[in-house]
N, C-alpha and C positions, 0 to 999 in steps of 0.2 A: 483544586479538586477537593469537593468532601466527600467524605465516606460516615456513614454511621455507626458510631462506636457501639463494639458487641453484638452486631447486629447485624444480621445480612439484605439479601436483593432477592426477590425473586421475580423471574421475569416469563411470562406465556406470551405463546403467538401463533395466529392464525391466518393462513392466507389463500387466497388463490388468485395470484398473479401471470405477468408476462414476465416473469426475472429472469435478469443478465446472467448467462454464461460467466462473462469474466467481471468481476466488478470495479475492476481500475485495466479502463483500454483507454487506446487512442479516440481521439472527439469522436472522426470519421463513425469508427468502429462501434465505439460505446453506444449509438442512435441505430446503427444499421439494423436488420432484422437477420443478419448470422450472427449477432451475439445476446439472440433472446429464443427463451422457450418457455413454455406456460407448466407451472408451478403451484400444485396444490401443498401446503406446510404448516404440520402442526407439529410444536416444542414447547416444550417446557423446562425451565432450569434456575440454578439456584447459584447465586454468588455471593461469596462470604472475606472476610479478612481471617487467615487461619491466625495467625504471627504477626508482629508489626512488619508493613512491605513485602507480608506475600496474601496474596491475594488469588481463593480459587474458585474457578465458573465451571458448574459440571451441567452438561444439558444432552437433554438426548431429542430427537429429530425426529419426525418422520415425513416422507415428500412421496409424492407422485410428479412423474415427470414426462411433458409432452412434447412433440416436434409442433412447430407452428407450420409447417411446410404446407399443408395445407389451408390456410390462410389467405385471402388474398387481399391482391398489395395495390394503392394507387401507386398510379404510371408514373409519378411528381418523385415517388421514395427508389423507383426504379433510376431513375434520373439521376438523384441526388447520391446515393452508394453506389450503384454501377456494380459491380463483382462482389463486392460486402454484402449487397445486399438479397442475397440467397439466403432463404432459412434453414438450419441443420439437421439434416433429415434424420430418424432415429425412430427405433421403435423402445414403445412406453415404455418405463419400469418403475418400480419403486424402490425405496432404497431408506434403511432405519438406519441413523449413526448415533454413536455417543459422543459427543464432543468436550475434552477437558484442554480448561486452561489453567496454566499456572502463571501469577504477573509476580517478579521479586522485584523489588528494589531495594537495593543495601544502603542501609543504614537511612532508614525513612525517617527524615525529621516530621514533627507535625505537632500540637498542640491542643490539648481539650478541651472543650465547653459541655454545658448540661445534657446536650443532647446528640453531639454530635464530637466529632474525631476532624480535625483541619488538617489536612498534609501540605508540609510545605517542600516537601522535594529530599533532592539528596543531591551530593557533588560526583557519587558514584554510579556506573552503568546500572541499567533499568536491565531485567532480562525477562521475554517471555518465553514459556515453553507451549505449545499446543499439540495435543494427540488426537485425533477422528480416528473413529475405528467403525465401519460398515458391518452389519451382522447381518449376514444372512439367513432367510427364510422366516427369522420374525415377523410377523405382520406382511406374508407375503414379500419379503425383501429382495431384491436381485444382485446387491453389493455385496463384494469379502474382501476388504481389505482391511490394513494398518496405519497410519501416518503420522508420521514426525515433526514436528518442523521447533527449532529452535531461532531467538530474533532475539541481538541483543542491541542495543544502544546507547548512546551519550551524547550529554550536551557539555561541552569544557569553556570555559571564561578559560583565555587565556591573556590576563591581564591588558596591557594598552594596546595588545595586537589584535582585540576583537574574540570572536567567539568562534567554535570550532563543533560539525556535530557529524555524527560518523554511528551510522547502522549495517548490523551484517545480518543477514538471514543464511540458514542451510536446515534442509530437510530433504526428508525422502521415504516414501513408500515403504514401510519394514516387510507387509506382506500385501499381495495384492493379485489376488485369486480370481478377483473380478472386479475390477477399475473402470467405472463409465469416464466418458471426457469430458462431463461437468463438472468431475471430481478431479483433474490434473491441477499442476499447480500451473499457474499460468502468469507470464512476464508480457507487461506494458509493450505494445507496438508503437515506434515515434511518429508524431506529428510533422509533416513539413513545417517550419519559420518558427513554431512552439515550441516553446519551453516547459516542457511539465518539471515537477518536482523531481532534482536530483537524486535525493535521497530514496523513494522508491520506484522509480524508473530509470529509461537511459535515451539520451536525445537521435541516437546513429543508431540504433538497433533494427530497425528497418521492421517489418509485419510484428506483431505480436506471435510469441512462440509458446509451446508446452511442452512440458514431461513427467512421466511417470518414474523418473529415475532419482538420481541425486543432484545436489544442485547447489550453489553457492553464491549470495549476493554480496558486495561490498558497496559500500559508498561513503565519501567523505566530502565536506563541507566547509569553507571557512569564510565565515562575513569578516574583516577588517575592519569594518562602522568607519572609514574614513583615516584610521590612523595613516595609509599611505596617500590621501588624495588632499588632507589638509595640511602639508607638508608644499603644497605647491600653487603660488600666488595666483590668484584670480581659479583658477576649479575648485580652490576650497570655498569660494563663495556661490557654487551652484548647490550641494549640499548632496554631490555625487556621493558613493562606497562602491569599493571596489570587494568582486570575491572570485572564489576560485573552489575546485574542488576536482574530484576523481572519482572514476568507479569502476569495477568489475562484475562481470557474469562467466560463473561456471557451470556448465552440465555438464554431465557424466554423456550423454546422445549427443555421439559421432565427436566426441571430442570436446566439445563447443567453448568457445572463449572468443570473451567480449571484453573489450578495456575503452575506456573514454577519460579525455581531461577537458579543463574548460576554464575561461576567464570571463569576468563580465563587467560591467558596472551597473550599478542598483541606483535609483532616485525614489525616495522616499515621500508622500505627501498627502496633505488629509483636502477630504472633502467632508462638509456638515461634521466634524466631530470625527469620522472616521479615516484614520491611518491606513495607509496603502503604499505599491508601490509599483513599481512599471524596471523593466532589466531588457537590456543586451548581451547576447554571451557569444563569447566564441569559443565551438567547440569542436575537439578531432578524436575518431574513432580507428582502433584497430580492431580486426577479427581475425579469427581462420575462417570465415566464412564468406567475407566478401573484403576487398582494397582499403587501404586508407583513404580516410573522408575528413571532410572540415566543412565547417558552416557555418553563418549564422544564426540564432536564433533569439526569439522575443518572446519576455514573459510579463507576469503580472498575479501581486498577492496581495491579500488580506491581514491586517495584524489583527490576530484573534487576543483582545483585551480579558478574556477569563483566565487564558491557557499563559498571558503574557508573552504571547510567542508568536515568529512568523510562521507559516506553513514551511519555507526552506530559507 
């Protein structure tokens, strides 16, 4: 990652789009037309390094927002979503936020050239904080709220046993006088046989859910890279890895807990120059919301060579 020494980013934008409702759903979901509505947005904002490893982005918003309900739909998309694919009926509003982030990383190593600042990481948690705050009747606004949200994570080398990576989120609403449902926080609905990313979703969670309340993610992660499958004659010549990991969801509405664990095995392989890789996992869910479940499931990643990292 570079950043420009003593210097910051500023960044404008202008649009008027169809944008998602939720910006990480289910495949189904993510295409259907209940998780799109048409979005006039213009921002401007400004991102800087205060400190070595902290890093702040203040930007402020303004949108108009519309139901697509009145739209209409070829008969092919009625086909294809079935019940998803209902548009979310609403009437307009608009809505001004101010949005600040704060990005820390402790103890940021990195190194300088003439123009420029190289970060090379840290061995300790990264943590983000983010505040949105809604103001009302500026620019004709309809929104009044507050929100939270804190995100902290790590990635651990844990010597010959492979690599270990574990993100928590929690936030929640401080005030919220007037809350549209574009502005909920909103958790991934699972795919049938898919495998999305552990770390910020959950495979058994059945529809995508929201709330305006509080709320608590967990998840953990561990790739092996093979230390237990190269241990046993003839699968160490496939070039299998075995992984494992765990997660939680808390809200505050109606109780709600969510716990999942899972095993898998990963195969690793390039095509033209590019690194990839293909997994089966088995995975079992509890809730207070619905029985114990297990399954399996099938995934597939990209090794992003900038980030030197996989997706999960």
């Amino acid at each position: 990652c570079l950043s420009t020494q003593k210097l910051g980013r500023v960044h404008v934008r202008y649009g008027n789009t169809y944008d998602m409702i939720n910006n990480y759903e289910s495949i189904q979901a993510t295409f259907s037309r209940s998780n799109y509505i048409n979005v006039i947005d213009y921002a401007v904002g400004h991102e800087m390094e205060v400190l070595n490893g902290l890093f702040l982005d203040l930007e402020t918003e303004y949108s108009e927002k519309r139901s697509i309900e009145n739209m209409q739909l070829s008969e092919w998309s009625e086909w294809l979503f079935g019940d998803l694919n209902e548009p979310v009926p609403f009437e307009e509003y608009n809505e001004f936020l101010v949005n600040i982030k704060l990005r820390y990383t402790f103890a940021q190593q990195y190194y300088s050239e003439p123009y420029k600042k190289v970060i090379l990481g840290s061995k300790y948690p990264k943590l983000t904080l983010r505040y949105r705050k809604g103001i009302p009747r500026l620019f004709d606004s309809d929104v009044d709220f507050d929100f939270m949200e804190l995100q902290v994570k790590d990635d651990m080398k844990m010597g010959t046993m492979g690599l270990s990576k574990w993100k928590l989120y929690t936030g929640k609403f401080l005030r919220g006088n007037d809350i549209r449902f574009t502005d909920f926080k909103f958790f991934r609905g699972s795919d049938p046989w898919f495998y999305s990313n552990p770390l910020w979703s959950f495979q058994l969670l059945g529809p995508s859910i929201s709330t305006r309340n509080e709320y608590l993610q967990l998840s953990y992660l561990h790739h092996f890279n093979g230390t237990l499958l190269n241990k046993i004659p003839l699968v160490n010549k496939l070039g299998l890895q075995a992984v494992a990991g765990a997660g939680t969801l808390l809200i505050k509405d109606n109780n709600f807990r969510h716990g999942e664990a899972f095993v898998g095995l990963e195969w690793p392989f390039r095509i033209r120059g590019q690194l990839m890789k293909i997994g089966a996992y088995y995975v079992g869910a509890d809730s207070n919301h619905s029985e114990l479940d297990a399954t399996f499931k099938f995934g597939f990643d990209f090794f992003n060579s900038f980030t030197n990292s996989w997706s999960y």
